[in-house]
N, C-alpha and C positions, 0 to 999 in steps of 0.2 A: 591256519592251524588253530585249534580248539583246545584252549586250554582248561576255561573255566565256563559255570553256566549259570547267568544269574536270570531270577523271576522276577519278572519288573513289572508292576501291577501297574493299569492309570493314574498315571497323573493327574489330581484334579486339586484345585485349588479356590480356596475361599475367599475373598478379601475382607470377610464381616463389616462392620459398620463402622465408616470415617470416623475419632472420637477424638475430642481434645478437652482440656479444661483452660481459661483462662481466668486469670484473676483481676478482678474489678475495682472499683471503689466501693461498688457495694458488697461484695460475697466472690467468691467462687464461679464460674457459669461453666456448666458443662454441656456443647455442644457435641450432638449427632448427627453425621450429615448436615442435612438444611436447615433442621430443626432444632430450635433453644429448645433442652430437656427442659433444665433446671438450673435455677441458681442455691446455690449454698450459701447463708448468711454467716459465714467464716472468715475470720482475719487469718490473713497468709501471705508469706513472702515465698515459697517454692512452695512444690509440688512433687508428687512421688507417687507413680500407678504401679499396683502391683503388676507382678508380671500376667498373671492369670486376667487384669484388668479388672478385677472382681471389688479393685477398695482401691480409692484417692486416699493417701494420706498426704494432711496438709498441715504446711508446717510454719508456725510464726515464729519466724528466726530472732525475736525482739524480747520473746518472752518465753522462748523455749519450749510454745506447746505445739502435740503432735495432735490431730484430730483425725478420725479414720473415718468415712464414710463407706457404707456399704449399699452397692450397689443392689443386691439383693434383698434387705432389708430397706434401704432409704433411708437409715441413721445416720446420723453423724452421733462420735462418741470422743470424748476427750481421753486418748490413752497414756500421755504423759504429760508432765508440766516442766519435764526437765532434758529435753532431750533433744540431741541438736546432728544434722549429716546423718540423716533417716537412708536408709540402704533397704529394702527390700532381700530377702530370702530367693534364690530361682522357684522354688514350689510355692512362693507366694503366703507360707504359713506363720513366718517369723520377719520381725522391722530390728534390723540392727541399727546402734545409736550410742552416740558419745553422752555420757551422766559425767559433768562437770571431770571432765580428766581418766574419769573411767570409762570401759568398753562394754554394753551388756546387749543381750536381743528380747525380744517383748515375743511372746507368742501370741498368735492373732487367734489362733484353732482353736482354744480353748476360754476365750472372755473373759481372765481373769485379768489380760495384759500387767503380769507382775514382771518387771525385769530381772533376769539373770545375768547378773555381771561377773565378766570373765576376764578381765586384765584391769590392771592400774594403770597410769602413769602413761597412757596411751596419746600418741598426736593425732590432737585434733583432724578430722575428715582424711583419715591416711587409712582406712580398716574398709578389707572388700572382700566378699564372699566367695568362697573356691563352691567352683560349679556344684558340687552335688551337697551343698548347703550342709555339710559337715564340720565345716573346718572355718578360720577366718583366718586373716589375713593381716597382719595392722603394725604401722609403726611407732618406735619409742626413741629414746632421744641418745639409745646405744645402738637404735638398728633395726631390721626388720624381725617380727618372729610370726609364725604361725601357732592355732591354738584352737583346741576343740572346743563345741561347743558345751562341755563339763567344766570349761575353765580349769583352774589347778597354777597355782606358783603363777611362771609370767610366761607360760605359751617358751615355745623351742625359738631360740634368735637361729636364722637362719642366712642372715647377713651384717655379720655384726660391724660397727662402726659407718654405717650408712645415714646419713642424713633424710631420712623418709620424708618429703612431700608428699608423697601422695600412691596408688598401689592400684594393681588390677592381675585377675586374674584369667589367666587363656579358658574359652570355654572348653579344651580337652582337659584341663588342669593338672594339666605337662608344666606349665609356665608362669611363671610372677616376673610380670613387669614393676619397676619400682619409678619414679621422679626423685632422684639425689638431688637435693637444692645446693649441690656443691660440685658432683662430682659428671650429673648428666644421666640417662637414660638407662636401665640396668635390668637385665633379664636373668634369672637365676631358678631352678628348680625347687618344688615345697620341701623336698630334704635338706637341701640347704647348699646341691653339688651345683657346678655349673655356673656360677657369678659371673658375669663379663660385665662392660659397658658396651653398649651397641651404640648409645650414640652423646653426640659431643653435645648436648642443649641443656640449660636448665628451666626445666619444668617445674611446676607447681600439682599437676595432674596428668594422667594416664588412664587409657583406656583400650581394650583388645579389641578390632574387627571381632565380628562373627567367624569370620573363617581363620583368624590368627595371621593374616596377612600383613594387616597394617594395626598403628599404633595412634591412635588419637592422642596430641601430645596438647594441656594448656601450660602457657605463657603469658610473661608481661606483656608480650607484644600482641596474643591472642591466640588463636586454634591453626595448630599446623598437623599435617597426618604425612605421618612415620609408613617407609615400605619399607620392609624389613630386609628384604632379602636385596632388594637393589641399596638399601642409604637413602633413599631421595624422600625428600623434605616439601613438602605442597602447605602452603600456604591456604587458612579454609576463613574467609568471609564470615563473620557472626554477630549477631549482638553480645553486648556484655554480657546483660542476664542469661542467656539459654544459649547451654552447654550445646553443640552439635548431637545428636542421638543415631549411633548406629542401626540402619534398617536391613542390613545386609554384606556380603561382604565387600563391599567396596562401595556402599550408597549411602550416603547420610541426609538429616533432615536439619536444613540449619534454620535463621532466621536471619535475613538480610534486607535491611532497607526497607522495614517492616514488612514483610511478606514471609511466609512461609515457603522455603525453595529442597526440590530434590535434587541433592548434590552427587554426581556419579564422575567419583574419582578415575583420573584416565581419559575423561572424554567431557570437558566441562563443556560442548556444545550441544548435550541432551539434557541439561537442567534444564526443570522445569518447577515452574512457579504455582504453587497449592491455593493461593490465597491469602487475605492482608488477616495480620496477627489481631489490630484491635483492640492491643493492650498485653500483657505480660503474658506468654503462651507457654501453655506445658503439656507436650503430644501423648495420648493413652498409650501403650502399648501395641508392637507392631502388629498385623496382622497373622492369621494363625500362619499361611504360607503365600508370601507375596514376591514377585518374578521381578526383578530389574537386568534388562538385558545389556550388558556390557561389552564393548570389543576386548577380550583379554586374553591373556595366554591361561593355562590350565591350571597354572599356579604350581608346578610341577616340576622339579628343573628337569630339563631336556626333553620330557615328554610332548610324543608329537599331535600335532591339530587334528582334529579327527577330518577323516576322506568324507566324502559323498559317502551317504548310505551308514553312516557312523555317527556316534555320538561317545561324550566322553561325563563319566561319574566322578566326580571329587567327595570325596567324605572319609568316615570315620568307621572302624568296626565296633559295633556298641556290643553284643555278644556274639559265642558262636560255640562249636563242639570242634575241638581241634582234630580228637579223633575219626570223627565222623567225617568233618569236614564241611560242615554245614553252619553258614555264618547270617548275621544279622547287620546290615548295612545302613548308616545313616548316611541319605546323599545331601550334600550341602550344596551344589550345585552342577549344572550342567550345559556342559559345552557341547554347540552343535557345530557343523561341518564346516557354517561361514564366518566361526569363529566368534560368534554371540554366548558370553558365560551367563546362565541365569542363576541365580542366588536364591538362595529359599532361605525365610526370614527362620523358617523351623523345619529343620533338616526330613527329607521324608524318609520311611521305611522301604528298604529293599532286601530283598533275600537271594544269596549265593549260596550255591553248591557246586561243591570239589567234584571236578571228573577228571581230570588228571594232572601230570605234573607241568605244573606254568614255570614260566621263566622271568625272575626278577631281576633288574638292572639297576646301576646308581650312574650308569654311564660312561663308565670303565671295562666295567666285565658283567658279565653274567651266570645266573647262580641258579641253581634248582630252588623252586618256590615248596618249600616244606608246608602241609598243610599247619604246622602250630608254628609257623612263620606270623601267621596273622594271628592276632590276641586284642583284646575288647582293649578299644583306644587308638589301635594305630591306625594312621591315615595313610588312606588308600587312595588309587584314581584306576579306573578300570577305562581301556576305550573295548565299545559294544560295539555291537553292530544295531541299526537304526530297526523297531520292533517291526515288525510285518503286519502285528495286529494289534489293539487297543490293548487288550486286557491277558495277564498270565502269557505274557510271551517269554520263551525258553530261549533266549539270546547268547551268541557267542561271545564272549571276551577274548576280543584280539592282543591284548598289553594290560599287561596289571602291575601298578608299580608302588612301593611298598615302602615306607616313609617312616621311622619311627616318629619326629617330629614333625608337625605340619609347616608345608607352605614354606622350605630353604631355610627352614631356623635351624636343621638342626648343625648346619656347619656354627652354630653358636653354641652348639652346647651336646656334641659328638663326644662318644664314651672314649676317653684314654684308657685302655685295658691291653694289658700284653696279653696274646695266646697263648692258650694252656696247653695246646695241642702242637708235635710239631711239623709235621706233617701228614694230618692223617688221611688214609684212604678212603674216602666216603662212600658206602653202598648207596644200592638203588634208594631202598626208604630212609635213609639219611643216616643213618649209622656208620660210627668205626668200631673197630676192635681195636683201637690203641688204648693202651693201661692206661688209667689215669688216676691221681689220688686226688679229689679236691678237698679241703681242710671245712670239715662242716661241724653243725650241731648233730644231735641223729632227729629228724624228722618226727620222731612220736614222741614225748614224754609220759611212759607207760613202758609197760610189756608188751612185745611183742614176736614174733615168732617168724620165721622167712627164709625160704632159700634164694640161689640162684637162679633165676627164673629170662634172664637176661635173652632175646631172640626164640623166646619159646614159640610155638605155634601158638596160633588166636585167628578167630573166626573162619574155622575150617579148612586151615590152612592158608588165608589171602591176605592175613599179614603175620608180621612176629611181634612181639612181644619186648617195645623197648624202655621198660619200666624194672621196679623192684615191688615184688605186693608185700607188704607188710604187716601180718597178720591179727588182729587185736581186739580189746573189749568196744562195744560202741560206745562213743560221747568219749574216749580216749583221748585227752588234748594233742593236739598237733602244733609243734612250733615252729619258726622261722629257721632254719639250717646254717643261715646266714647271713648277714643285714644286706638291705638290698629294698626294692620296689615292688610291693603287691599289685596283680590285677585279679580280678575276681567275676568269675563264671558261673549262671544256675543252669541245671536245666538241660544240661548235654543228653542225648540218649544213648553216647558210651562214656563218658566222662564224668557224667551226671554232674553233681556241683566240683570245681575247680577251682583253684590259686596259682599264676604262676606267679615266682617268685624270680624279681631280674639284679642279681647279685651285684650289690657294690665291686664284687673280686671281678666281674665280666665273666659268669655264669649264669647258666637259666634253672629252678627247681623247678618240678610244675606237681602238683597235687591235687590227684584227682579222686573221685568215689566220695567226697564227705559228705554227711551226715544229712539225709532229707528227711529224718522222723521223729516226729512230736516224741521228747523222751518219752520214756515207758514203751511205746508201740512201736509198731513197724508198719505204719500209715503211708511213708514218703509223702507227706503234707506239713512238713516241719518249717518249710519256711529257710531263709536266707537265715535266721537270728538261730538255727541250731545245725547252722553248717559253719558259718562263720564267726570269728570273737568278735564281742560287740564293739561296737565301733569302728569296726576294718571297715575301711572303704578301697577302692582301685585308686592306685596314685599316693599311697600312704607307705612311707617309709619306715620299714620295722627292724629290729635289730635279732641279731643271734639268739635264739632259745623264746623268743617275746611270742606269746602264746594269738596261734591265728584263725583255728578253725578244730574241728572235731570229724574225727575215724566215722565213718560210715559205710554204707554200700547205694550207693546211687549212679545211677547210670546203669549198665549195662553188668555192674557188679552183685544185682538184684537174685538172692539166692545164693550166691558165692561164698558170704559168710565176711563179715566186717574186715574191712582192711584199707591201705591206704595204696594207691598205685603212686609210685615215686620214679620221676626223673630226673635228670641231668645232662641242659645241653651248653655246649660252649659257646658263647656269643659271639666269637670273633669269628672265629671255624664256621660256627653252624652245626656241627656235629651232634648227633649224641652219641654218648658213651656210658657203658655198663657203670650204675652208680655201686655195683656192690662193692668191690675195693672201698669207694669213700663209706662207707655205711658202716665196714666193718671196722674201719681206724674214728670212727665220727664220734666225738664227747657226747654221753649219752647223761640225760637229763631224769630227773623224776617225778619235776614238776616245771612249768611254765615259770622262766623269768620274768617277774614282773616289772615292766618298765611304763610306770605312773607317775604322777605329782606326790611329792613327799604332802605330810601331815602341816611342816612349817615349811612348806614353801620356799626351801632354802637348799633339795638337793630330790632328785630321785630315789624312788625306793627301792630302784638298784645300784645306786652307791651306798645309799644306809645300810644296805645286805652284804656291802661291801665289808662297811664300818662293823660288824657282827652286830648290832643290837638288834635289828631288824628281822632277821634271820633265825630267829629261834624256833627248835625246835616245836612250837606252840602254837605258832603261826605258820600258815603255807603258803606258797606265790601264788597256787590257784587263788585263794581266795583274795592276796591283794591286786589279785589282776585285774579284780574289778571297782579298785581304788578308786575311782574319778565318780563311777555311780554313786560310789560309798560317800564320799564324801557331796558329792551335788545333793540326795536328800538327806543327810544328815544336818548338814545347816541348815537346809529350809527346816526342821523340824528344831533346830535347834539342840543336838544331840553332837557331843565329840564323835566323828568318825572310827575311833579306835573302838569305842563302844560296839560301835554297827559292824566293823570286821569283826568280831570277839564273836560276837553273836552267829552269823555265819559261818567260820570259822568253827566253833563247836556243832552247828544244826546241819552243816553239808559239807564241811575239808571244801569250798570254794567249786563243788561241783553241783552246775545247773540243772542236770536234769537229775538230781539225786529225790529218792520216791521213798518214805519208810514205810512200814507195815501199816502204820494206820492211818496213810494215804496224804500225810503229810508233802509237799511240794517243793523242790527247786530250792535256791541258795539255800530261803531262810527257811526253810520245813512250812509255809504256809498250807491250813485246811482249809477244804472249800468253804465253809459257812466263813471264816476270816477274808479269803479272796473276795467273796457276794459282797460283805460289807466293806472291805475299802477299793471296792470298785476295781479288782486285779482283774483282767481279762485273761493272761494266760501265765499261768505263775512260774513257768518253763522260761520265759525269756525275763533275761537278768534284768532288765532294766524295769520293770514292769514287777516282778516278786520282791526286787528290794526298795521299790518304793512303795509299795504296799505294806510290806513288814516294818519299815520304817515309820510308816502312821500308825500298824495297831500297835508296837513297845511305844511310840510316842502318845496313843492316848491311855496307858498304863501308868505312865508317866505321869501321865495328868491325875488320874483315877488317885493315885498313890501318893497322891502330893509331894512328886519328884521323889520317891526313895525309888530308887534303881534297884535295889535287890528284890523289893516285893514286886517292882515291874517286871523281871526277869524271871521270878518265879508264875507270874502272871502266863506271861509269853509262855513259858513253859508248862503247865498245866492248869493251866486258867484262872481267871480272876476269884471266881467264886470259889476256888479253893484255897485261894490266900485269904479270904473273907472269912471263911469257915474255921481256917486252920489244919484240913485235911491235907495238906500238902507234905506237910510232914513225915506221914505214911509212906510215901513215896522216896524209894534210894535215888531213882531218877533228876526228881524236883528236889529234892535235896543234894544234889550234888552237881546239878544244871549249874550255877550262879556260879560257886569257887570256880568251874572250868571257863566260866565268859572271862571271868575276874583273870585268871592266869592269864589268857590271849592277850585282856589288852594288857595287862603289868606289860607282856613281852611286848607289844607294838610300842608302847609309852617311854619303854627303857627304863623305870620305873617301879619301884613299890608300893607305890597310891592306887587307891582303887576310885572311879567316878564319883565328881565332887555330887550332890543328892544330901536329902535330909538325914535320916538315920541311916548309918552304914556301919552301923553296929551290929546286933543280934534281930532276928524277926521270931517270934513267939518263941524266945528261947532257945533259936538254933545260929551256934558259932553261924556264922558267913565271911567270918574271914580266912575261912579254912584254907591252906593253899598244898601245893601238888598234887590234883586230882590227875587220875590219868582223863587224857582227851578223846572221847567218842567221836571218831569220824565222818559216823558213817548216816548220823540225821537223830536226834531225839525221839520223832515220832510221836511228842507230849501233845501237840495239839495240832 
């Protein structure tokens, strides 16, 4: 039977050029193949290739310097003198690193290697990058926390009272492994759910397979690797200095007996020996896609060996269009008939399409395979049948099985959630009509307009309609309905960009249509940065009302007129059900809660909104919602943060794509001759307009020999009219500065206005005027 149909292009594979570096007495040598490249005359105790292979950074543990060589260029460059447990970035662009007890990352991409530090009080070589190099990882001496890379306060404790040795994170970035130097082996979720002990050893270090299989564990005693799903504890052969390095998912490259050996866990009778070290060895990065064939099961529980004429897919869905049904497959490996698993060091590209309804199992029962069953992250294992021809063969999938967690972890960390449903009768395309209320946010923070639209006809009658459209302005914030787990979709051709949202309560939101267009136009070229809130990633933990993306028409909603498709399915059921009931009882918002790092670092600034000071009428959540920006370049500029909300806050109420009349841009009202000069490439994307308006008030600043009011008046109708004195004229410019001033009093809690030289009068005009009303809607002055 023909459930599913995937396109499975050649397989071809690289092994690019053998590359090691070792360290000498005299320098550095970095070997290719047969051939000595080069020596580098560099003191060094380890070693650290980027992932891309593109830079050795080499590191003198004795005197804490990091040196970066570029293979491209052939420099070597001294980037720290202070910095110790160098971590590479996955995109290879930033080197994370311990500053005497603090945590920062050095970016490589830009030459200036300035470090941004983002925690205190951090243990030492305990901080590890979450796959999509957003987030970090790292321990403190109350616990684990996670923490953007904007820094803020001390990062979210997400395991508290834990004893951190040491931290690794799964590459679906489902999972943080921890080493409790007291209490043993501990796996737990980046939200913070899900804590166990998996196993009884203490460790000093941790590390994930590629495939999340096994668990590289170090000890006193040495290198032992952890299988998760069985318990069992293997014993790995190594020299002191060099760590084992995952090649795959069950292969590692260790050093034994001075020789360089391939170690294939499961089957130590296919080691095989690479060659003698010759002194302190540190292996480049693995090849782009390299095969080791192992005898294994599919990693799968219960799923079966593929027959003659079959093969079997392990991997991951990296995206797809739920509606359509057309998905983006990363295969991690594969099994063929005589039960040989091959591993790919970098997962390859395949693509599936939905032909009808498959059948998933956990090996109890069996369930209709809903096409938004599958969602970017979960691991999947498909058995095919064997191609018939090299290239674009349209192949059956005989068993597709369906895993939220990879590879039997998830009986460690399986959702406890009671059904919300108590019986219900499931139609053909997955729907009930049982009532349901579930206790939500309402999904738009705005106006909007909607009926019941619940089983309407859609695409000509060949399906219904299991959503709510919500009808509204574009760039409309859209917030979380519920705390819970984001994953995030571009790109669908009926969906177009997507969030589903996987509810703490054991609910599914999903949100589809947002926003693909450069503000002002309707381009659909906007980019991931005007669908999404910046810094959402998939796997990121958001709370009730916390602001996630923007009202669009994308996807197949092209012409229909902005709105949001909104659903509701129950996780346990499977069901979906009519979310209008919940929509029409759902707490309706007016602006995005913001849930950022307080100002002192001593609470968020959704408890301070709690505390009412924060919460003033004068200030709005949109605008502190991009607190972390605000404050990341306001220190490098050396500006209070409240200053820099204030300023926003009056030129855009906290909305990005806001445009005034005279062509002014985004938060801060930036003009193009200002964007030209401080190098703003698209003043629409927050992160990028507030750091440009951040330089031009900071060289205002400068200009004005620190008086704040004439800078503000600067900012606001330009310099040479504070020079002049023509600003005066202006009801505008004269009444810009009192309304910055009210913002931050309200963020400050405070009657001081920014310490600065004169903050008195500027050519005779009061500025300490206070209750101007607040202009929303953009200045437009420059």
């Amino acid at each position: 039977m023909r459930y599913l149909a995937i396109y499975l292009a050649l397989l071809t594979f690289s092994t690019g050029l053998a590359q090691d570096a070792t360290i000498t007495r005299d320098g550095v040598k970095i070997t290719r193949g047969e051939e000595n490249a080069l020596l580098l005359k560099v003191s060094a105790t380890r070693l650290a290739w980027s992932p891309d292979g593109a830079f050795l950074a080499m590191i003198d543990e004795g005197r804490s310097t990091v040196t970066l060589h570029s293979f491209e260029t052939g420099l070597d460059t001294v980037i720290s003198k202070r910095a110790s447990n160098v971590r590479w970035s996955p995109n290879s662009k930033r080197i994370l690193a311990d500053f005497d007890g603090a945590l920062g990352w050095i970016d490589i991409s830009d030459g200036s290697y300035v470090p941004h530090m983002i925690a205190n009080g951090v243990l030492p070589g305990t901080a590890t990058w979450a796959p999509d190099g957003h987030q970090v990882a790292y321990g403190r001496a109350d616990g684990l926390y996670v923490i953007g890379l904007d820094g803020g306060a001390a990062g979210h404790c997400i395991a508290k009272g834990r004893h951190v040795a040491g931290t690794s994170w799964s590459d679906d970035g489902r999972i943080i492994a921890l080493a409790d130097s007291q209490s043993g082996v501990m796996v737990v979720r980046p939200n913070g759910t899900g804590l166990r002990q998996i196993a009884n050893l203490l460790a000093d270090s941790v590390a994930w397979s590629p495939n999340g299989r096994y668990l590289l564990l170090g000890t006193h005693d040495g290198w032992q690797a952890y299988e998760v799903a069985s318990g069992q504890l293997s014993q790995i052969q190594s020299e002191p200095f060099s760590e084992p390095r995952w090649t795959g998912g069950q292969r590692l490259l260790v050093a034994q007996g001075g020789v360089v050996r391939k170690l294939h866990l499961g089957n130590r009778g296919r080691d095989e020996e690479m060659g003698s070290l010759g002194g302190v060895k540190f292996w480049a990065p693995k090849p782009l896609m390299e095969i080791s064939e192992v005898t294994s099961s599919s990693g799968f529980k219960g799923a079966r060996r593929p027959s003659p004429g079959e093969m079997r897919l392990n991997g991951y869905i990296e995206s797809g269009d739920s509606q359509e049904g057309v998905y983006v497959m990363r295969v991690e490996s594969m099994v063929a008939a005589n039960g040989y698993e091959s591993f790919y060091s970098t997962p390859v590209v395949q693509h599936i399409a939905w032909t009808s309804t498959a059948v998933q199992t956990d090996g109890k029962r069996q369930a209709k395979l809903q096409t938004d069953d599958l969602r970017p992250g979960d691991r999947v294992s498909l058995l095919v049948a064997t191609p018939s021809n090299e290239k674009n063969a349209d192949l059956s999938i005989h068993e597709a099985w369906v895993e939220g967690v990879s590879f039997g972890q998830d009986y460690l960390l399986s959702l406890k959630a009671s059904p919300h449903l108590t019986n219900p009768y499931v139609e053909y395309d997955g729907i009930t009509t049982e009532r349901v209320v579930v206790p939500l946010v309402y999904p738009v923070a705005g106006k909007t307009s909607w009926e019941d639209s619940f089983l309407a006809s859609r695409g000509g009658g060949s399906r219904r309609h299991h959503g709510q459209d919500l009808m509204g302005k574009h760039m409309t914030p859209l917030v979380a309905c519920f705390d819970g787990v984001v994953r995030l979709s571009s790109g669908g051709r009926l969906s177009g960009n997507e969030i589903s949202l996987d509810g703490d309560n054991g609910w599914r939101a999903t949100y589809c249509h947002l926003n693909d267009d450069t503000p002002g136009t309707r381009d659909h070229a906007g980019g991931d940065q005007y669908a999404f809130a910046p810094g959402l990633v998939s796997g990121m933990h958001v709370t009730a009302g916390q602001l996630i993306g923007y009202m669009g028409d994308s996807g197949d909603a092209r012409g229909t007129g902005y709105h949001l498709h909104f659903e509701l399915r129950d996780l346990v059921g499977g069901a979906i059900v009519n979310a209008a009931p919940s929509l029409k009882s759902a707490t309706k918002l007016t602006a995005p809660v913001a849930v950022v790092a307080s100002r002192d670092s001593r609470a968020s600034y959704a408890s301070m909104s709690r505390g009412g000071y924060a919460r003033s009428r004068k200030i709005s959540d949109a605008t502190m919602s991009y607190w972390s920006l605000i404050t990341k370049y306001a220190q490098q500029a050396s500006i209070e943060p409240e200053l820099v909300a204030a300023i926003i806050e009056v030129e855009s109420g906290g909305n990005p794509g806001d445009r005034s009349s005279s062509g002014a841009m985004g938060l801060m009202q930036l003009m193009p001759d200002n964007c030209a000069e401080d190098g703003v490439l698209n003043p629409y994307d927050p992160e990028d307009n507030i750091r440009g308006g951040v330089k031009q008030f900071s060289r205002y600043l400068k200009q004005f020999s620190g008086d704040v009011q004439k800078a503000l008046i600067a900012y606001n109708a330009g310099p040479g009219r504070v020079l002049n004195g023509s600003w005066v004229n202006s009801k505008q410019a004269r009444e810009y500065a009192p309304k910055v001033f009210a913002c931050y009093r309200a963020l400050k809690g405070t009657a001081s206005q920014p310490a600065a030289g004169d903050l008195g009068s500027v050519d005779g005009t009061d500025m300490h005027k206070q209750d101007q009303p607040i202009d929303l809607g953009g200045s437009g002055g420059h």
